[in-house]
CHARMM internal coordinates of N, CA and C (Angstrom, degrees):
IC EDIT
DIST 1 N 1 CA 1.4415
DIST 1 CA 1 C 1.5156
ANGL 1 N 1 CA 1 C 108.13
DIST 1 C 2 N 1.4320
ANGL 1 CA 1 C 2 N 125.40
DIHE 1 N 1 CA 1 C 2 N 146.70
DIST 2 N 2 CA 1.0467
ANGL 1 C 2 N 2 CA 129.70
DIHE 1 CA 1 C 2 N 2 CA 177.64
DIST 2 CA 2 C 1.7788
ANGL 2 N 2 CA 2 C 107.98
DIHE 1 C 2 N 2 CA 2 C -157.02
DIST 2 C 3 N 1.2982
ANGL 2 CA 2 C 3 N 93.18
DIHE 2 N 2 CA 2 C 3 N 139.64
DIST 3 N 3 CA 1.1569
ANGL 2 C 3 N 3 CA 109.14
DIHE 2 CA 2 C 3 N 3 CA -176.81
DIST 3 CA 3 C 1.8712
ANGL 3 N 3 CA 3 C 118.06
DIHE 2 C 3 N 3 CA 3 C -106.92
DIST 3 C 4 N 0.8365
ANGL 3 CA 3 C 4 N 135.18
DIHE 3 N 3 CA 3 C 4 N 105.69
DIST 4 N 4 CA 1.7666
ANGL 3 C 4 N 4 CA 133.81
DIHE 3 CA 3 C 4 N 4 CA -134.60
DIST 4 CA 4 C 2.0326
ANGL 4 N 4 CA 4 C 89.01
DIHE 3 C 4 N 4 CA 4 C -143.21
DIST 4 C 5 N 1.4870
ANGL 4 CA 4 C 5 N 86.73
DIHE 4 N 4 CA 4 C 5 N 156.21
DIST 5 N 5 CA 1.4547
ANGL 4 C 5 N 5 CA 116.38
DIHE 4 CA 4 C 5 N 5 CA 162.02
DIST 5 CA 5 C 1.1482
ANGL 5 N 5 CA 5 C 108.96
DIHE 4 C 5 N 5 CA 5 C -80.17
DIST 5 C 6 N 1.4006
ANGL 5 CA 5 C 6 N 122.07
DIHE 5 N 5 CA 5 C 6 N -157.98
DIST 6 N 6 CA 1.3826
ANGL 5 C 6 N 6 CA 149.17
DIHE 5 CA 5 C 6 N 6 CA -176.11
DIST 6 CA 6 C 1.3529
ANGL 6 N 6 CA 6 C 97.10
DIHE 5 C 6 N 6 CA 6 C -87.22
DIST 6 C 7 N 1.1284
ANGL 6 CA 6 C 7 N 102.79
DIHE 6 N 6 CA 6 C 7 N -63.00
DIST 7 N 7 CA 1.7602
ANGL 6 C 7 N 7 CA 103.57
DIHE 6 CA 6 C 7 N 7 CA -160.65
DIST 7 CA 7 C 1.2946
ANGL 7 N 7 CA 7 C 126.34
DIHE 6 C 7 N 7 CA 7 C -82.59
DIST 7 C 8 N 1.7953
ANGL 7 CA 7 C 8 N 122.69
DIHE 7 N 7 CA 7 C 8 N 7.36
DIST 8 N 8 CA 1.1643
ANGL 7 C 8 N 8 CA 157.80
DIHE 7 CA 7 C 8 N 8 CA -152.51
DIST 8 CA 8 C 1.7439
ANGL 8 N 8 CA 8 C 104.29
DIHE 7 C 8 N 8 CA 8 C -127.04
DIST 8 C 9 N 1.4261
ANGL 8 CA 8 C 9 N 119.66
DIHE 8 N 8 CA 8 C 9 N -37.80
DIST 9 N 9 CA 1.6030
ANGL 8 C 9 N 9 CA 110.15
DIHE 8 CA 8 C 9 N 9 CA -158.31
DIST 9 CA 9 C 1.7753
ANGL 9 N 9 CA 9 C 107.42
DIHE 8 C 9 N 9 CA 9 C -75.07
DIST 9 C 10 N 1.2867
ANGL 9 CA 9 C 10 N 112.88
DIHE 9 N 9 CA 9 C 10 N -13.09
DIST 10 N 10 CA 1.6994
ANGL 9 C 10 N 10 CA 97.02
DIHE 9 CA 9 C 10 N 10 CA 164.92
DIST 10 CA 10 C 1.5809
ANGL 10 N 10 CA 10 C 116.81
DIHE 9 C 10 N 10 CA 10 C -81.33
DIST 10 C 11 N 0.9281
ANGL 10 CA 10 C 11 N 118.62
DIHE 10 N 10 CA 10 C 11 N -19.90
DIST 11 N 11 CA 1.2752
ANGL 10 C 11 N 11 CA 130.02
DIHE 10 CA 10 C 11 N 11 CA 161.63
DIST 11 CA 11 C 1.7742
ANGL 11 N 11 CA 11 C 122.41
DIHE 10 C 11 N 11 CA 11 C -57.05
DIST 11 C 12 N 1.4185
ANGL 11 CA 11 C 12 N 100.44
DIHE 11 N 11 CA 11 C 12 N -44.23
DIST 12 N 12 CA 1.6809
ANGL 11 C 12 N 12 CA 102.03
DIHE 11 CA 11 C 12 N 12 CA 169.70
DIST 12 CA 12 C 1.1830
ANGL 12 N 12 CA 12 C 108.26
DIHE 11 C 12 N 12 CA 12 C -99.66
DIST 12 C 13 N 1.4123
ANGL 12 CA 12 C 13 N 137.54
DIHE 12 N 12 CA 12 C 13 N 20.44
DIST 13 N 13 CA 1.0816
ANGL 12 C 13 N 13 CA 139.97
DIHE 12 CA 12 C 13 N 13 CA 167.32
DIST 13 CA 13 C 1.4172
ANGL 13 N 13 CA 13 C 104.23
DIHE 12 C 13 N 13 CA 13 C -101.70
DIST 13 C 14 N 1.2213
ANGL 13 CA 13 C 14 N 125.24
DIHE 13 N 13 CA 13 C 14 N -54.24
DIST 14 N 14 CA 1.2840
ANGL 13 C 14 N 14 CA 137.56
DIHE 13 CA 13 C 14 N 14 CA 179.42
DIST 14 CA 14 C 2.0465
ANGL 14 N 14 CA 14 C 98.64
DIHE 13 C 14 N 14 CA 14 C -55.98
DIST 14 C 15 N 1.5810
ANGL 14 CA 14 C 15 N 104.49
DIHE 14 N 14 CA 14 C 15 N -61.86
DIST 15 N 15 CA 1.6976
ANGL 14 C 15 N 15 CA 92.07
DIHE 14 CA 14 C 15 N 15 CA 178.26
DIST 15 CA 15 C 1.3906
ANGL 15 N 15 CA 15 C 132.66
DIHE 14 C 15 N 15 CA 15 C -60.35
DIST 15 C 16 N 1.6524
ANGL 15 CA 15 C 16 N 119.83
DIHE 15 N 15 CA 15 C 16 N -15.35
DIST 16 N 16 CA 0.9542
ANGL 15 C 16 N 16 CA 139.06
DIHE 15 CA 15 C 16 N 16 CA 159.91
DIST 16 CA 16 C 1.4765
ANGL 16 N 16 CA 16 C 133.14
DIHE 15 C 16 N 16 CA 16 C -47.75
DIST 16 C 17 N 1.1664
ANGL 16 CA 16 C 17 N 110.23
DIHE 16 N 16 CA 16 C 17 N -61.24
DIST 17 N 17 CA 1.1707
ANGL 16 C 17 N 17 CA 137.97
DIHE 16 CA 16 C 17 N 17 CA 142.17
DIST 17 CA 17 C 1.2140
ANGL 17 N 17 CA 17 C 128.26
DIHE 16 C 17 N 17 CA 17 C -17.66
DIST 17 C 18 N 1.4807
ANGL 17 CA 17 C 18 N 115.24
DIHE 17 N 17 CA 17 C 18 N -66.14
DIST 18 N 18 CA 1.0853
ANGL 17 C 18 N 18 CA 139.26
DIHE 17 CA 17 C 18 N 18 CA 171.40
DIST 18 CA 18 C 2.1094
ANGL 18 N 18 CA 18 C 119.34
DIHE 17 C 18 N 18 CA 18 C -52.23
DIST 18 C 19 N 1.7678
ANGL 18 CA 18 C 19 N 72.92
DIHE 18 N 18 CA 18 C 19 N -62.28
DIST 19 N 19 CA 1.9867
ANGL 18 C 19 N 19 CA 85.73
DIHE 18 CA 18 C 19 N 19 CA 168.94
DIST 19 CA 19 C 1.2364
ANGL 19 N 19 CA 19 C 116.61
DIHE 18 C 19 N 19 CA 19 C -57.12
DIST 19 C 20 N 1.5571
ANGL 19 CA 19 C 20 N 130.67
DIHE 19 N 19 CA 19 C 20 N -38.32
DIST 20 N 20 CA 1.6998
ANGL 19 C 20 N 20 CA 124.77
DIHE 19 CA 19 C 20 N 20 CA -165.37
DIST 20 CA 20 C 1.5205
ANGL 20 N 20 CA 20 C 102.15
DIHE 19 C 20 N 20 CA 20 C -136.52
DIST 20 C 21 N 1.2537
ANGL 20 CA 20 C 21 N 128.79
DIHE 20 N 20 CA 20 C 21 N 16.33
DIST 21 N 21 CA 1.5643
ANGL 20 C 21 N 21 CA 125.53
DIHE 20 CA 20 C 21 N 21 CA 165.33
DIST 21 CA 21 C 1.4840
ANGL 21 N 21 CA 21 C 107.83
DIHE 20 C 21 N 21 CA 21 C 44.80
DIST 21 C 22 N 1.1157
ANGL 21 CA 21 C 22 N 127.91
DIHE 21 N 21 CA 21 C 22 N 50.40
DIST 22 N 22 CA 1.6119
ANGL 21 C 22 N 22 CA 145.55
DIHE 21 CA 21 C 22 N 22 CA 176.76
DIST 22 CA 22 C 1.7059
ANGL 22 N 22 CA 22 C 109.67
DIHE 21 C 22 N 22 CA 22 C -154.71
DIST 22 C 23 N 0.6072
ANGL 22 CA 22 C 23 N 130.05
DIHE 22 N 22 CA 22 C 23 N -165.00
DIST 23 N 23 CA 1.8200
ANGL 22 C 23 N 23 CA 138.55
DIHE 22 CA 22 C 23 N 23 CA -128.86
DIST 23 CA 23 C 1.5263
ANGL 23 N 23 CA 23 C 82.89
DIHE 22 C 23 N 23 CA 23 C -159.18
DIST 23 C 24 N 1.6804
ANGL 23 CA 23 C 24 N 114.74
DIHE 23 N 23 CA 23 C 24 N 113.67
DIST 24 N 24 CA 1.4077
ANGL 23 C 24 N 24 CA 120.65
DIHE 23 CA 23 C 24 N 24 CA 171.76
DIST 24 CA 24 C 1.8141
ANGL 24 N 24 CA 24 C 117.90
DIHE 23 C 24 N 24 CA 24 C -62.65
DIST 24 C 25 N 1.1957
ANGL 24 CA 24 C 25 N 123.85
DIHE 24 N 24 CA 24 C 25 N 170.86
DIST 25 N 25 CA 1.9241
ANGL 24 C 25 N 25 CA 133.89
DIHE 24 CA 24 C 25 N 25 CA 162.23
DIST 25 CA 25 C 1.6432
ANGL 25 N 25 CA 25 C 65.74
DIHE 24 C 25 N 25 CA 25 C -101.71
DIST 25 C 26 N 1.4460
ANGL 25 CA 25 C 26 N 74.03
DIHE 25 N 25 CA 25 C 26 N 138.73
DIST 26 N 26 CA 1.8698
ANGL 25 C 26 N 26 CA 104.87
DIHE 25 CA 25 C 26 N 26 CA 153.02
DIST 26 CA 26 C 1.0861
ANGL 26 N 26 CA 26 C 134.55
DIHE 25 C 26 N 26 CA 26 C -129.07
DIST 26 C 27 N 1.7810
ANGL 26 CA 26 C 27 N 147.57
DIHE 26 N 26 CA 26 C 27 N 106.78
DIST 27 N 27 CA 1.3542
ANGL 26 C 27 N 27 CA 133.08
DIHE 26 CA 26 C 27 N 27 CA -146.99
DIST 27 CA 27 C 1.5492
ANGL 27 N 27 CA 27 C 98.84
DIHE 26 C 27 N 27 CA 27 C -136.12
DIST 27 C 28 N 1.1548
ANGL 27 CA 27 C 28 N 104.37
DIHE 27 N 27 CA 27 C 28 N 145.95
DIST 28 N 28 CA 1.3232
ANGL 27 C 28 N 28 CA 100.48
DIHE 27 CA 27 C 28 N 28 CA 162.39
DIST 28 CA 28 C 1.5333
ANGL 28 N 28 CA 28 C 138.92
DIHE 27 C 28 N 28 CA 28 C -111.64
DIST 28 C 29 N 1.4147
ANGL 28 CA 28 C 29 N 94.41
DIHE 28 N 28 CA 28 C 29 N 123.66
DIST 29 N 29 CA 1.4553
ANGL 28 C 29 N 29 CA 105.34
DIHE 28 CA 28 C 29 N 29 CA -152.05
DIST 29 CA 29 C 1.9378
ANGL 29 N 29 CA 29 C 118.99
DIHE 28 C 29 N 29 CA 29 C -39.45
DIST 29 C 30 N 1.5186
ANGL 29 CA 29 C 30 N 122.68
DIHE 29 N 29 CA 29 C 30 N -3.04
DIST 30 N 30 CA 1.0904
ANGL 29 C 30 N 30 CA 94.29
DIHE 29 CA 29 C 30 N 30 CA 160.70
DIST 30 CA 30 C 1.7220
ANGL 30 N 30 CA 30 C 107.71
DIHE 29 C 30 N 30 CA 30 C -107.64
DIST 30 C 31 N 1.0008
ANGL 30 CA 30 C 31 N 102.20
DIHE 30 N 30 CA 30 C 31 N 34.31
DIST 31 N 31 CA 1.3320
ANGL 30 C 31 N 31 CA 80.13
DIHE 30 CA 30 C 31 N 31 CA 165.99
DIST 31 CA 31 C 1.9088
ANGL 31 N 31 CA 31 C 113.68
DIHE 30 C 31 N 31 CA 31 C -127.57
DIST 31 C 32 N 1.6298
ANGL 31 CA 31 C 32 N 90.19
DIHE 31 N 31 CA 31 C 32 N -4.63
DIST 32 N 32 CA 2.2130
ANGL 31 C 32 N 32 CA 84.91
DIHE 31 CA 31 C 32 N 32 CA 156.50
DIST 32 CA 32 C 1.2824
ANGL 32 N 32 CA 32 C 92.94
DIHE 31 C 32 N 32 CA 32 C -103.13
DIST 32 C 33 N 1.7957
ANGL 32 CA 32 C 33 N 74.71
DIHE 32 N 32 CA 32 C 33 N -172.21
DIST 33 N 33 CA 1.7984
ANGL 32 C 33 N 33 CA 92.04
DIHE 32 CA 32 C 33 N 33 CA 167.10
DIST 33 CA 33 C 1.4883
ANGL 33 N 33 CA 33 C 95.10
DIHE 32 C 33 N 33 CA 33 C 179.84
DIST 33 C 34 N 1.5784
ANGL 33 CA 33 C 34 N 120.12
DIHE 33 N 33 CA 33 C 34 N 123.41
DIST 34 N 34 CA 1.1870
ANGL 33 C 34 N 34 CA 123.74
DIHE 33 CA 33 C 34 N 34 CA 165.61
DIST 34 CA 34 C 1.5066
ANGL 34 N 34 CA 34 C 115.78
DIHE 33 C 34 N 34 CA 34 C -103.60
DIST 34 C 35 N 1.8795
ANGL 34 CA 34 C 35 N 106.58
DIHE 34 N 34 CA 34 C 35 N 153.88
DIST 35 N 35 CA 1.4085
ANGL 34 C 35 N 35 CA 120.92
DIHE 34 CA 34 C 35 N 35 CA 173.86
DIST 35 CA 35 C 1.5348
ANGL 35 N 35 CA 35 C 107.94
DIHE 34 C 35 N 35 CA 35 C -29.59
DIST 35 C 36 N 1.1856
ANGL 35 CA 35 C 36 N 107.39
DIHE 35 N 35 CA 35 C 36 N -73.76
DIST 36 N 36 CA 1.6158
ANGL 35 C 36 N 36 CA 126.72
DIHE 35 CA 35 C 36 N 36 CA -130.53
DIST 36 CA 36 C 1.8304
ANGL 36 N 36 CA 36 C 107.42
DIHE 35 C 36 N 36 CA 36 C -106.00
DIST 36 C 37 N 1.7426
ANGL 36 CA 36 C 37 N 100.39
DIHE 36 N 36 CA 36 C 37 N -2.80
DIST 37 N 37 CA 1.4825
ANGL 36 C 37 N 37 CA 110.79
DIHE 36 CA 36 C 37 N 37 CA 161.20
DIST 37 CA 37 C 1.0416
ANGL 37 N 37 CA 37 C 141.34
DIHE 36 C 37 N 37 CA 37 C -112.15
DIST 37 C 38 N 1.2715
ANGL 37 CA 37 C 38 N 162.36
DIHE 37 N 37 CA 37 C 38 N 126.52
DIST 38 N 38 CA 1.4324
ANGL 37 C 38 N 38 CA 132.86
DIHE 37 CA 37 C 38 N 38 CA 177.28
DIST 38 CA 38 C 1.5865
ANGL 38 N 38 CA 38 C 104.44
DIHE 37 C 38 N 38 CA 38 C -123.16
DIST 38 C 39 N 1.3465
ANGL 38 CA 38 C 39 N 116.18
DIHE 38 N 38 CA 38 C 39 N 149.08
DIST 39 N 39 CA 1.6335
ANGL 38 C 39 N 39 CA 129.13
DIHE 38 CA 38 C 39 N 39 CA -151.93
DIST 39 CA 39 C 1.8126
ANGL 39 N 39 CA 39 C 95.81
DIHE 38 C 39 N 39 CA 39 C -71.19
DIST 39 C 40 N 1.1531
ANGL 39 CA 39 C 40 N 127.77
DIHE 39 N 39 CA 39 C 40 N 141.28
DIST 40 N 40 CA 1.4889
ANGL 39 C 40 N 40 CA 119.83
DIHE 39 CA 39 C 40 N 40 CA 151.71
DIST 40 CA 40 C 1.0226
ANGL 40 N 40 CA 40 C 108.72
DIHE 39 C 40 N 40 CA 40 C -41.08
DIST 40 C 41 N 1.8151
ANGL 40 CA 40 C 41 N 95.51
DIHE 40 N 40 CA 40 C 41 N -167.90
DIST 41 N 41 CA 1.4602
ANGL 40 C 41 N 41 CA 91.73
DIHE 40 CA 40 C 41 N 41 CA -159.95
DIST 41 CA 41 C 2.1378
ANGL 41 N 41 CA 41 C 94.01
DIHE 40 C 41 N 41 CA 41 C -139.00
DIST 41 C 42 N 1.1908
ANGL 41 CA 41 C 42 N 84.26
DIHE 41 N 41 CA 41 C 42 N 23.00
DIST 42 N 42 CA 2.1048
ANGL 41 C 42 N 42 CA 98.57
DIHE 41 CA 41 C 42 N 42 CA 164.22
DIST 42 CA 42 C 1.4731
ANGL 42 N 42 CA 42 C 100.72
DIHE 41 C 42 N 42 CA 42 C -156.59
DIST 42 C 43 N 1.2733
ANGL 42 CA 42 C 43 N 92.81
DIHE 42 N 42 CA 42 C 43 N -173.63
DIST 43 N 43 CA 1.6488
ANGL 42 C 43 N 43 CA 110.32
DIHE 42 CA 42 C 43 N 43 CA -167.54
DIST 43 CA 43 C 1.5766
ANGL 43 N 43 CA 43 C 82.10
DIHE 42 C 43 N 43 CA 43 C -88.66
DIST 43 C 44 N 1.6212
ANGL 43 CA 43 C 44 N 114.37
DIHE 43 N 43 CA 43 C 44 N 176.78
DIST 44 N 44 CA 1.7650
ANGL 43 C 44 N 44 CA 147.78
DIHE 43 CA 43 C 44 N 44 CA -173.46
DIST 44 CA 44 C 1.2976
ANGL 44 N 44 CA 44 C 90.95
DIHE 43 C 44 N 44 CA 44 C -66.34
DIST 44 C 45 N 1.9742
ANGL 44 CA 44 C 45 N 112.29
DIHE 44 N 44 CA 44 C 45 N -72.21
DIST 45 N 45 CA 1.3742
ANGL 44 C 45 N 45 CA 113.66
DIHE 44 CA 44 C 45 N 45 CA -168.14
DIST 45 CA 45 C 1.6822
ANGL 45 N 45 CA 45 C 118.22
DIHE 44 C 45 N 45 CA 45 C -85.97
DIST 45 C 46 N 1.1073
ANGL 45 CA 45 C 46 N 111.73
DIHE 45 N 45 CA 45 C 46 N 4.30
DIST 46 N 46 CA 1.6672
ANGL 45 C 46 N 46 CA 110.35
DIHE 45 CA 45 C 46 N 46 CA -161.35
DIST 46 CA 46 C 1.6346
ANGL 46 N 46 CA 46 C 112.35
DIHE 45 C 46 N 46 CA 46 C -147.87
DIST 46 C 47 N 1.1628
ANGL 46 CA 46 C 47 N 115.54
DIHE 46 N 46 CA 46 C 47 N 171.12
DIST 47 N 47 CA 1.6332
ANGL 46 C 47 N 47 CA 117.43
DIHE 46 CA 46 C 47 N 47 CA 175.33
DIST 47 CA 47 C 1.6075
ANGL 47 N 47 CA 47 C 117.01
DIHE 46 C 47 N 47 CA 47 C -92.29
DIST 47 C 48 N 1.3267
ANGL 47 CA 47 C 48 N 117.89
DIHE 47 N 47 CA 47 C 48 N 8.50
DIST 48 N 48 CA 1.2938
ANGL 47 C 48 N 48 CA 104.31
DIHE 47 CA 47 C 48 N 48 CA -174.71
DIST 48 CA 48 C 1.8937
ANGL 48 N 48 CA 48 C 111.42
DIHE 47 C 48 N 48 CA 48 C -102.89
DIST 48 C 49 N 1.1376
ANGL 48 CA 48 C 49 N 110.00
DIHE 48 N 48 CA 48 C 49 N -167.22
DIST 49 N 49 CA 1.4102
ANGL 48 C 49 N 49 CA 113.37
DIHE 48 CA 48 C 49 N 49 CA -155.64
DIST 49 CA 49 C 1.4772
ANGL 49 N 49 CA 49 C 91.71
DIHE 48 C 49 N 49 CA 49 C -86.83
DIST 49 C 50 N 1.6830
ANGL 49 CA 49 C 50 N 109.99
DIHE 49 N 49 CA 49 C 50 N 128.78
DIST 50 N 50 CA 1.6888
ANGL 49 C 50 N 50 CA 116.08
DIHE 49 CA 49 C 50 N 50 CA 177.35
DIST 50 CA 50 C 1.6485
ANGL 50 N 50 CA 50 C 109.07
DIHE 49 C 50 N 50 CA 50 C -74.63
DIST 50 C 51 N 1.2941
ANGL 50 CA 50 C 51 N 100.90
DIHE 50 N 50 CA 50 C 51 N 149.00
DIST 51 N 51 CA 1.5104
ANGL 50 C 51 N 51 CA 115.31
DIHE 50 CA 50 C 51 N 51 CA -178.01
DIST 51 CA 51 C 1.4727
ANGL 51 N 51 CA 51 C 101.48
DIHE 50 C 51 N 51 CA 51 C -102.83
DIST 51 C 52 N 1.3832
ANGL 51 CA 51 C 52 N 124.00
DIHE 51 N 51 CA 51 C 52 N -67.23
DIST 52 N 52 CA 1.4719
ANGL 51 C 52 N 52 CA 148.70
DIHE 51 CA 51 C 52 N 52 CA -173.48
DIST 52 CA 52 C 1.4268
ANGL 52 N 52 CA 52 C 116.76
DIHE 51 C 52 N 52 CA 52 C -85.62
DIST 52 C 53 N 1.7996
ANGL 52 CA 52 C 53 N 96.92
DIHE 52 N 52 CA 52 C 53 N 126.69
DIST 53 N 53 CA 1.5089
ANGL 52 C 53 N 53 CA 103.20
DIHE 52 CA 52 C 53 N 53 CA 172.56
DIST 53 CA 53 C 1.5590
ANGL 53 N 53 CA 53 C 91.18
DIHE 52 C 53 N 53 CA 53 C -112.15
DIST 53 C 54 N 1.6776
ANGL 53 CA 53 C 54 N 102.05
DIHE 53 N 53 CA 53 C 54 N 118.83
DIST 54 N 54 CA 1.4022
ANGL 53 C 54 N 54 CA 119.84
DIHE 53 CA 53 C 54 N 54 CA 164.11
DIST 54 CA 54 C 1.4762
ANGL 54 N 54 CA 54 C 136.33
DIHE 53 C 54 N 54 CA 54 C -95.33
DIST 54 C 55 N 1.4621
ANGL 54 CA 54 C 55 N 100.48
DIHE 54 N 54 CA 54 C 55 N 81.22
DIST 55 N 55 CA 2.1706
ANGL 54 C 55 N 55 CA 95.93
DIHE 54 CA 54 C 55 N 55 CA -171.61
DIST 55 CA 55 C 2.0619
ANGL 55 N 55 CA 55 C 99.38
DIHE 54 C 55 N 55 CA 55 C -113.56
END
COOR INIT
IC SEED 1 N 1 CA 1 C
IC BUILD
């Protein structure tokens, strides 16, 4: 799972990929929202504010 910016999500798409040899869901974090999680608060590779939840 990865949680990414803009300028980051081919990058967790591409590592994704890589880790489980399948094709990620991609959501963007304002538009879920689970109980029992709540999103960080930067992107995987960077300090800025994540856009994309990548599982």
């Amino acid at each position: 799972m990865y949680v990414v910016c803009n300028d980051h999500l081919e990058n967790a798409i591409e590592d994704f990929v890589e880790t489980f040899e399948q094709p990620p869901d991609i959501y963007e974090l304002g538009e879920v929202s689970f109980t029992d999680w709540t999103s960080p608060h930067s992107c995987y590779y960077c300090k800025r504010p994540p856009r994309y939840l990548v599982v």
